[in-house]
Rosetta silent file (secondary structure, phi, psi, omega in degrees, C-alpha in Angstrom):
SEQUENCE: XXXXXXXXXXXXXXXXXXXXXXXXXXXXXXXXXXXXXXXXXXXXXXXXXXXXXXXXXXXXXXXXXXXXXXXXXXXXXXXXXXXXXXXXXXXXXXXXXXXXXXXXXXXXXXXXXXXXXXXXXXXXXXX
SCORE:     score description
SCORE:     0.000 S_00000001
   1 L     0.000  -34.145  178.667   55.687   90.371   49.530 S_00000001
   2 H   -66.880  -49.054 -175.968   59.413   89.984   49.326 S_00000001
   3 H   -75.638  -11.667  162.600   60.007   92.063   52.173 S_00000001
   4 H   -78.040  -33.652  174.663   57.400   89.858   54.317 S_00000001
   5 H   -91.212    1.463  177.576   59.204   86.692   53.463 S_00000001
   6 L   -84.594  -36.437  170.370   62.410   88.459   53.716 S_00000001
   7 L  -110.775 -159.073 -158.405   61.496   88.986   57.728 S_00000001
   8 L  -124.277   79.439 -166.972   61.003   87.413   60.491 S_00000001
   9 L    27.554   91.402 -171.934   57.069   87.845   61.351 S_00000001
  10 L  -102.507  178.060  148.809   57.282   91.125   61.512 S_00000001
  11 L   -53.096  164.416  156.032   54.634   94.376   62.665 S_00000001
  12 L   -56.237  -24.465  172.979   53.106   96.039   60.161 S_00000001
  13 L   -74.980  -45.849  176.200   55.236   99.045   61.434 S_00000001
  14 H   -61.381  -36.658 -178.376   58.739   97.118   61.411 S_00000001
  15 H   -75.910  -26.907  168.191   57.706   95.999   57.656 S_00000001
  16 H   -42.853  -56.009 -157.669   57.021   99.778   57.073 S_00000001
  17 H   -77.429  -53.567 -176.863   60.729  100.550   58.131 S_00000001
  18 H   -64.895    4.889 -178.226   62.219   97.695   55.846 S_00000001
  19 H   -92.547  -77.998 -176.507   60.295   99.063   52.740 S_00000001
  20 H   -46.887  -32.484  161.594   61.040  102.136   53.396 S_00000001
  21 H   -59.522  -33.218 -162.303   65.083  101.747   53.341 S_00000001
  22 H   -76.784  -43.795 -179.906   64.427  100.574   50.282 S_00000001
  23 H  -115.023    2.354  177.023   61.756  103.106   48.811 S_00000001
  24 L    36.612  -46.557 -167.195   61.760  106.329   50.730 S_00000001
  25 L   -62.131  -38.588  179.773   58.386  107.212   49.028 S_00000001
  26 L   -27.708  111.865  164.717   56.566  104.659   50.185 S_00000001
  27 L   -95.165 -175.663 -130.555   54.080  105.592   52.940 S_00000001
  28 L  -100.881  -34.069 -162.055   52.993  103.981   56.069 S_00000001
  29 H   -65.776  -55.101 -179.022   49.301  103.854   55.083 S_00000001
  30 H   -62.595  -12.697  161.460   50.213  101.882   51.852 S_00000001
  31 H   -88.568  -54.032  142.750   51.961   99.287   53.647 S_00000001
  32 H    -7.202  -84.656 -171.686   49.473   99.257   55.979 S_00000001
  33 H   -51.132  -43.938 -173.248   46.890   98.681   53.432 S_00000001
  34 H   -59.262  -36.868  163.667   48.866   96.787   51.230 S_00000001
  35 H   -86.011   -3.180  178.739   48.660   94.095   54.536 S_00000001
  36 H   -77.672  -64.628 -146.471   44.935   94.533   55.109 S_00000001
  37 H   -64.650  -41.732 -177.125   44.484   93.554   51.378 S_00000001
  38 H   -94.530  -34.011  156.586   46.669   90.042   51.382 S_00000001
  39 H   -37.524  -46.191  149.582   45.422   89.182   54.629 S_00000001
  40 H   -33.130  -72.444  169.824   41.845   89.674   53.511 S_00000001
  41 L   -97.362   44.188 -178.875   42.780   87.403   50.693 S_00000001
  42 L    37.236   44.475  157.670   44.911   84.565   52.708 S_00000001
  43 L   -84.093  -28.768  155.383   47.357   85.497   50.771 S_00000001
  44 L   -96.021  177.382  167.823   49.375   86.317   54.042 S_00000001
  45 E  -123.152  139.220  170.114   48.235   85.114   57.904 S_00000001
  46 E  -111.907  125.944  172.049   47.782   87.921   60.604 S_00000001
  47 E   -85.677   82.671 -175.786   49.028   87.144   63.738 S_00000001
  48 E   -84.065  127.193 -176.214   46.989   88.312   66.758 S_00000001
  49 L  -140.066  131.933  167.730   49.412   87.908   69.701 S_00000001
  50 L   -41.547  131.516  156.598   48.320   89.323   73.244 S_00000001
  51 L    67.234   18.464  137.855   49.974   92.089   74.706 S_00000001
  52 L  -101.719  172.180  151.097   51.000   93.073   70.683 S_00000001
  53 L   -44.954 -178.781  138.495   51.104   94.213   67.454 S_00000001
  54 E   -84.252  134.238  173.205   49.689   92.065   65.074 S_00000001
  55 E   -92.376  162.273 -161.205   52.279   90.354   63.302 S_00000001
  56 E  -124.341  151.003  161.527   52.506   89.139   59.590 S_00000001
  57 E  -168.823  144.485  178.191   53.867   85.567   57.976 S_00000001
  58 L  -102.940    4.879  162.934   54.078   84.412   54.326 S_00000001
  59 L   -94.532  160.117 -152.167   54.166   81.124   54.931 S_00000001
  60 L  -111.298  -76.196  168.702   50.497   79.596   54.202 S_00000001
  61 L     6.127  119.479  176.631   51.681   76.065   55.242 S_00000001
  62 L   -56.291  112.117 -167.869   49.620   74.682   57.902 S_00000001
  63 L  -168.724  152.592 -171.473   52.653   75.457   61.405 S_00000001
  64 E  -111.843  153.798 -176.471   52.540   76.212   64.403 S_00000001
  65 E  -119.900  146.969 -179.146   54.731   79.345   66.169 S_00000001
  66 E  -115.433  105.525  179.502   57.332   79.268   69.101 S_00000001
  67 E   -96.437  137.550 -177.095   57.047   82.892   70.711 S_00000001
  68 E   -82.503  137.697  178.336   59.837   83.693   73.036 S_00000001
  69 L   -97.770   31.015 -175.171   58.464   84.763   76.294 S_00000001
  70 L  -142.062  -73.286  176.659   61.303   87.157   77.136 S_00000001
  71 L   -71.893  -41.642  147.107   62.221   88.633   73.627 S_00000001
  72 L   127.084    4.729  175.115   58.962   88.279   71.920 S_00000001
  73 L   -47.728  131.725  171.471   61.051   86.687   68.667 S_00000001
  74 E  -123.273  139.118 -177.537   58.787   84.517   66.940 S_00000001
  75 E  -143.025  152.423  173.650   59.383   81.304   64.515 S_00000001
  76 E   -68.367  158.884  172.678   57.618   78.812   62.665 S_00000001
  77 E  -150.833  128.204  167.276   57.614   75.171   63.522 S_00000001
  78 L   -90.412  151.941 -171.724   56.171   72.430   61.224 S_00000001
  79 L  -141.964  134.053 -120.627   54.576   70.131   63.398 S_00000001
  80 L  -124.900  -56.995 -171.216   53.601   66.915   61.745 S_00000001
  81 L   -67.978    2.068  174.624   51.181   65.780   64.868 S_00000001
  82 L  -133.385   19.720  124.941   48.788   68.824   64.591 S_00000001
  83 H   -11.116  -69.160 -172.755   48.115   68.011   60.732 S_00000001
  84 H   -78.298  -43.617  162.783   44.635   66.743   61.948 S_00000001
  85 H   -16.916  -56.228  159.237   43.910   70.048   63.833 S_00000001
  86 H   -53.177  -35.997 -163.253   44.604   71.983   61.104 S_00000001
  87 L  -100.934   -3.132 -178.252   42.440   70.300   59.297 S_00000001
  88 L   -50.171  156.841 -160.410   39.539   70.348   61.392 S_00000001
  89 L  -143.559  -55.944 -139.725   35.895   71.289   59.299 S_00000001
  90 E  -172.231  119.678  154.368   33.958   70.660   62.545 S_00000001
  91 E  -116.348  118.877  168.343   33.913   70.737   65.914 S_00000001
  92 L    54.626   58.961 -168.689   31.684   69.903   68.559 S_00000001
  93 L    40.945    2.681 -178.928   28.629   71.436   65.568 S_00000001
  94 E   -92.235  146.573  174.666   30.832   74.547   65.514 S_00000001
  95 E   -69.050  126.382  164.897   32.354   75.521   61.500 S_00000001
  96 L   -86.548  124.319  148.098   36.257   75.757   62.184 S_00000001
  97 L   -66.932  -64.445 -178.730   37.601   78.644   59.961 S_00000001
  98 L  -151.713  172.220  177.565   41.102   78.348   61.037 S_00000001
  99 L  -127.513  155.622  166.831   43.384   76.955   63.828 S_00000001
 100 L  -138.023  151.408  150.264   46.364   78.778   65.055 S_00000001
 101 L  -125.315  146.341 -157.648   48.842   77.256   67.808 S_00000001
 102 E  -133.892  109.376 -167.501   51.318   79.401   69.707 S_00000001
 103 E  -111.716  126.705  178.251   53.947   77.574   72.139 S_00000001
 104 E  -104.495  101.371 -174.952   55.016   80.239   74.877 S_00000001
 105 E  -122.196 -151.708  171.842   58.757   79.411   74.998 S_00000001
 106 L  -147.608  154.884 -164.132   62.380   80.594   75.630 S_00000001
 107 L  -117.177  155.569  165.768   64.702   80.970   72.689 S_00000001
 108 H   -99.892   22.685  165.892   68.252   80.128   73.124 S_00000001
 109 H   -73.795  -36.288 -169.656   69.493   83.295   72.445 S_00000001
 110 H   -87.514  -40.654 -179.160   67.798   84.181   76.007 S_00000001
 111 H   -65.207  -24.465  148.557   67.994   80.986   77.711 S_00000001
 112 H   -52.034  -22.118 -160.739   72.002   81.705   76.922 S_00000001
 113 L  -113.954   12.462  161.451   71.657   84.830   78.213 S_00000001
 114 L    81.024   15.832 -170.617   70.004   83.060   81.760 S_00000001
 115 L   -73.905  -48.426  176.524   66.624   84.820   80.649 S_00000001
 116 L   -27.181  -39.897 -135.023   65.085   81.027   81.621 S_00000001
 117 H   -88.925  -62.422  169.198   66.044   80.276   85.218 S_00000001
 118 H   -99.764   56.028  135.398   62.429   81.538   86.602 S_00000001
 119 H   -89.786  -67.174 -153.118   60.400   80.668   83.710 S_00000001
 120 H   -57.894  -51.132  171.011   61.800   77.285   83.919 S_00000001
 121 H   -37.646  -68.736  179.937   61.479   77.285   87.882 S_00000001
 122 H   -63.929  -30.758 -165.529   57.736   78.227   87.476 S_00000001
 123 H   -55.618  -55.285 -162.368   57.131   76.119   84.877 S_00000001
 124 L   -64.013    5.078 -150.027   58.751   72.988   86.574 S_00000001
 125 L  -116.941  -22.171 -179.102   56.233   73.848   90.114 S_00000001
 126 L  -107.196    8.761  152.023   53.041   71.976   88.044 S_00000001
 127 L   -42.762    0.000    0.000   55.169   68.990   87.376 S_00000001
């Protein structure tokens, strides 16, 4: 658990490799598992992201994530206005389990690095 809140939503593989400087013994399967097991009991959130790994986060706290669409870095955002989302019971007769929101962004390590100029171009064409 320390080393999940220690990264930055990481794979299950990448969380392997940070264990593992730490523990050598450690195997892959037991971290693995070991992320089945707190997911399973919301003690962690599993991150299904398209065209990925599944990703991990320790915070529980109802947030929304800003995935860079060029690096694929991902961060939390509390977002104050999607409080009633989250909170949804029922919709339209369907049971809501959970909500997740996902903002497909540019970071500003890449929009420094000019990663932006046609994202932002297409973007700005449905304006």
């Amino acid at each position: 658990m320390g080393a999940l809140a220690a990264a930055d939503h990481p794979t299950a593989t990448e969380l392997y490799e940070d264990v593992r400087a730490v523990n050598p013994r450690i195997s892959k399967a037991t971290v693995f598992r070991v992320l089945s097991q707190y997911s399973e009991n919301g003690e962690i959130r599993r991150l299904h992201i398209a065209g990925s790994d599944d990703r991990f986060d320790a915070t529980l706290a109802p947030h929304a994530h800003l995935r860079c669409a060029h690096c694929g870095k991902i961060r939390d955002v509390m977002f104050p206005e999607l409080e009633p989302v989250f909170a949804a019971k029922c919709l339209e007769g369907c049971r809501v389990y959970a909500a997740e929101v996902d903002f497909l962004s540019c970071c500003p390590e890449c929009a420094a690095a000019g990663a932006d100029a046609a994202a932002e171009s297409a973007a700005c064409k449905g304006d």
